[in-house]
C-alpha positions, 0 to 999 in steps of 0.5 A: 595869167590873170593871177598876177601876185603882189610881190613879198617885198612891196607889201607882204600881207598884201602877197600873203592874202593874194595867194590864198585867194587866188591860189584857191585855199580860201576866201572871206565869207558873208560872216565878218571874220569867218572863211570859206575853206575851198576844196584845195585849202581843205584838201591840204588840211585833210592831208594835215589832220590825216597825219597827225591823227595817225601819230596820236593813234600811235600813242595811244589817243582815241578819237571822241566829240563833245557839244558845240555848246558850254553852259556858262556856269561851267567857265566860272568854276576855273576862274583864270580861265574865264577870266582868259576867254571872257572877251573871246565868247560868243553867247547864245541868249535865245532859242527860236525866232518868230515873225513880227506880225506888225513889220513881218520881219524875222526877229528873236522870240523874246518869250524864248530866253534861255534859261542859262546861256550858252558859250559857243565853244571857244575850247573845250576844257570845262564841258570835257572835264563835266564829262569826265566826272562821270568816267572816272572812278578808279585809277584803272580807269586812267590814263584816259587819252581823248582827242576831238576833231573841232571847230571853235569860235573866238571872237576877233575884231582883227582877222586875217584868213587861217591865221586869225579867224572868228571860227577855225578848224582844229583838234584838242586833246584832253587827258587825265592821268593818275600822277603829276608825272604820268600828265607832265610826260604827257605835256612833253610828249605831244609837244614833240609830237607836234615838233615832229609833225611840224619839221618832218611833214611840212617843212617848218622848223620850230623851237620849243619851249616854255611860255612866260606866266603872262603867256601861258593858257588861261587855267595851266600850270604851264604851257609848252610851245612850238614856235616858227619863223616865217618869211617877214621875221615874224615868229608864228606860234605853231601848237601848244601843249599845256600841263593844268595840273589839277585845275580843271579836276578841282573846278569840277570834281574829278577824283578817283580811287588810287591804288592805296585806296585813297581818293585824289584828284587827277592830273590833266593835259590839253593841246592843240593846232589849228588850220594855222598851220596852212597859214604857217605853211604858205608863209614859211615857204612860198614865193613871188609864184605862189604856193610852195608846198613839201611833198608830204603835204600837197594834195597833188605831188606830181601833175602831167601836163599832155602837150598836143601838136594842134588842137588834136589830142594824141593817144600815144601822148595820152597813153605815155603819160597814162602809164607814168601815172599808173607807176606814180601811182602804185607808189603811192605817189598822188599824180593829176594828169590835167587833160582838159582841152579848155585850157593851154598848156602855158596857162596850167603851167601857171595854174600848177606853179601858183597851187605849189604842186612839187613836181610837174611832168610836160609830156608832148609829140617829141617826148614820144619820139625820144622817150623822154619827158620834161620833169620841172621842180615848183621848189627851185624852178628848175626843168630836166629832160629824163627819159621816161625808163624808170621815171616813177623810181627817179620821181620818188626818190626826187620828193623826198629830196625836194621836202628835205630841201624845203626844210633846209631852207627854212632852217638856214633862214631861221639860222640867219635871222636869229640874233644874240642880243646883250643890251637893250638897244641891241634888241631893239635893233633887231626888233625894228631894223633887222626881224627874226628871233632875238635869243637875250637875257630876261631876269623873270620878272613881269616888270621886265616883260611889260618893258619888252612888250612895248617894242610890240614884241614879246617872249616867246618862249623859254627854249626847252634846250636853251643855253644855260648861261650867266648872263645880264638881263636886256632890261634891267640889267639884273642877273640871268641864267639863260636866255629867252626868245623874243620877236613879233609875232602873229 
């Protein structure tokens, strides 16, 4: 084939940008620093929202939309937030455009300035929170539990596709509770959910914990993060969850009546996770072929691959293959059955090898004789020959064999590339010579974190099940009761 792919080893961003462009997930657009998600890359981020909308329906969220656009007042009345976005803000100044009678070029209708700015949405906390105001009176109208399906523009001079783009894709959660507990739970709750997601649906293990003060989310109280390793040791973070207190509540007056009649302001959350993830996804698992994708989240799990003797097709290969499909697809297993003559079978093994499809069935005249298939894994690259009885029960029980594999084995790379480190040239060493995870102690103080920050590394966070253990910090050699997770990131 054509789509030949950089190795990881000579340039792994050279590898990362090839495969999402060659295996048909994305391409760069005519905006600077925004994509075009192809059907296959949506097709997967579909699969991605499909099921983490179900799992925040289970525990109790509805759906809602907010605008697109946020009046500028609205950032200046929490001021660490708008200090956080400020850089990050596209502005919208005017509202029409005209035609020059001199040039006749298209220009902007001086005449039609805004009266206020608008903030194109970079999140969405403060044209929630105006909102809320109007919803919430009582404490019976609490826990309110929304979640929004969104784009969102951040500005970026440095972009690479999914993982840092100018506008991407994701969902937000806003809730408001009566108490700091019911809105702390709540924090911890969709952290583990996501945590869930992230290992159980697409392979990725992840550590969870808490960002330092200089990392948190401009306007929290604290943020919850989940942290994964992909393949070049650099950690990714994977979704965040933020506890805000009553910040936003304050800034824009959301009280209510408690059950003593008093009133008081209520406790808020946020969280999120974007089209990252598919950025996460390719580099946690993927290899010198292409894409490989767990079974829960590709869009095609099996594809079968009819090889005809000639440049005749055969109806009883057709008819074969056919009826695995039917079986496949009763179990809701979702099956492509690539009968297309303009390509050879060769070129389409290739094709599904690249696109990362978990298993790929070769069906052809001595199958028939025999009754048998060949049965090829994207994950391990191995090929069996299975008689075609009882296929679809062996196929089934093999996906999940082959998502639980998939994890395995970015857990066991995890595992090897994290590092206990005691001193400051041990981390470094791990930081410059070896990559992954360095697990060190940290005094707390910002001083300290500046110093690691110099590394271009940074805290990533403060594990939620962290050893508690005296130790020395890694800087200042200051006493320290646990140990903090530092790296290079994306």
């Amino acid at each position: 084939m054509a789509k030949v792919l950089t190795s990881k080893e000579e340039n792994y961003a050279q590898w990362y940008n090839d495969l999402v462009l060659k295996s048909g997930l994305a391409e760069n657009s005519a905006v600077r620093g925004c994509m075009v998600i192809k059907p296959y890359g949506y097709a997967i981020w579909e699969k991605m929202k499909e099921e983490l909308d179900r799992r925040f329906k289970e525990t109790g969220h509805e759906n809602a939309y907010f605008p697109l656009f946020i009046p500028k007042s609205f950032f200046s009345r929490e001021a660490n937030h708008v200090e956080g976005f400020a850089k990050e803000c596209a502005v919208v100044t005017h509202y029409r455009l005209k035609t020059d009678k001199e040039t006749g070029e298209i220009i902007v209708d001086p005449e039609a300035k805004l009266e206020e700015e608008l903030i194109v949405r970079p999140t969405s906390e403060t044209i929630i929170w105006n909102t809320y105001k109007n919803w919430i009176q009582s404490y019976r109208d609490l826990p309110l539990l929304i979640n929004q399906w969104a784009n969102v523009v951040r500005w970026e001079m440095r972009t690479r596709l999914f993982l840092r783009t100018t506008e991407f894709l994701w969902q937000e959660g806003h809730t408001a509770h009566a108490t700091r507990k019911e809105a702390e739970d709540e924090t911890m709750q969709m952290v583990g959910v996501y945590a869930e997601f992230a290992e159980k649906f697409l392979g990725i293990p992840v550590l969870v914990g808490y960002k330092t003060e200089s990392e948190k989310f401009a306007g929290a109280v604290e943020t919850m993060t989940l942290e994964a390793l992909m393949q070049d040791g650099k950690a990714l973070q994977a979704g965040t969850s933020h506890f805000l207190g009553q910040n936003f509540a304050k800034a824009f007056d959301v009280q209510f009546t408690n059950k003593d009649g008093k009133l008081d302001y209520v406790w808020a959350t946020s969280w999120g996770m974007t089209t990252r993830m598919i950025g996460a996804l390719i580099m946690a698992h993927s290899d010198n072929n292409g894409l490989i994708l767990p079974p829960r989240v590709a869009p095609i799990q099996v594809v079968i691959v009819p090889i005809y003797k000639g440049s005749e097709k055969s109806p009883p290969i057709a008819e074969a293959a056919l009826k695995i499909k039917a079986q496949l697809t009763a179990l809701g297993i979702s099956v492509k059955f690539d009968d297309r003559d303009t390509h050879k079978p060769g070129w389409k093994f290739a094709e599904y090898e690249l696109k990362g499809v978990p298993l790929r069935i070769a069906i052809g005249p001595r199958d028939i004789e025999k009754g048998t298939i060949e049965l090829a894994r994207r994950d391990t690259l191995e090929k069996t020959i299975l008689p075609q009885e009882g296929i679809a029960t062996h196929i089934a029980a093999l996906l999940d064999e082959i998502q639980e594999t998939i994890y395995q084995k970015a857990l066991d790379f995890r595992s090897k590339n994290t590092h206990r480190v005691e001193n400051w040239e041990e981390l470094v060493d791990v930081l410059e010579n070896k990559g992954g995870f360095a697990l060190a102690h940290w005094d707390g103080t910002k001083e300290s974190e500046d110093r690691i920050k110099e590394t271009k590394a940074t805290i990533r966070c403060l594990p939620l099940d962290g050893e508690k253990e005296l130790g020395k910090c890694v800087v200042s050699g200051k006493p320290s009761s646990q140990r903090i997770v530092i790296a290079k990131a994306y």
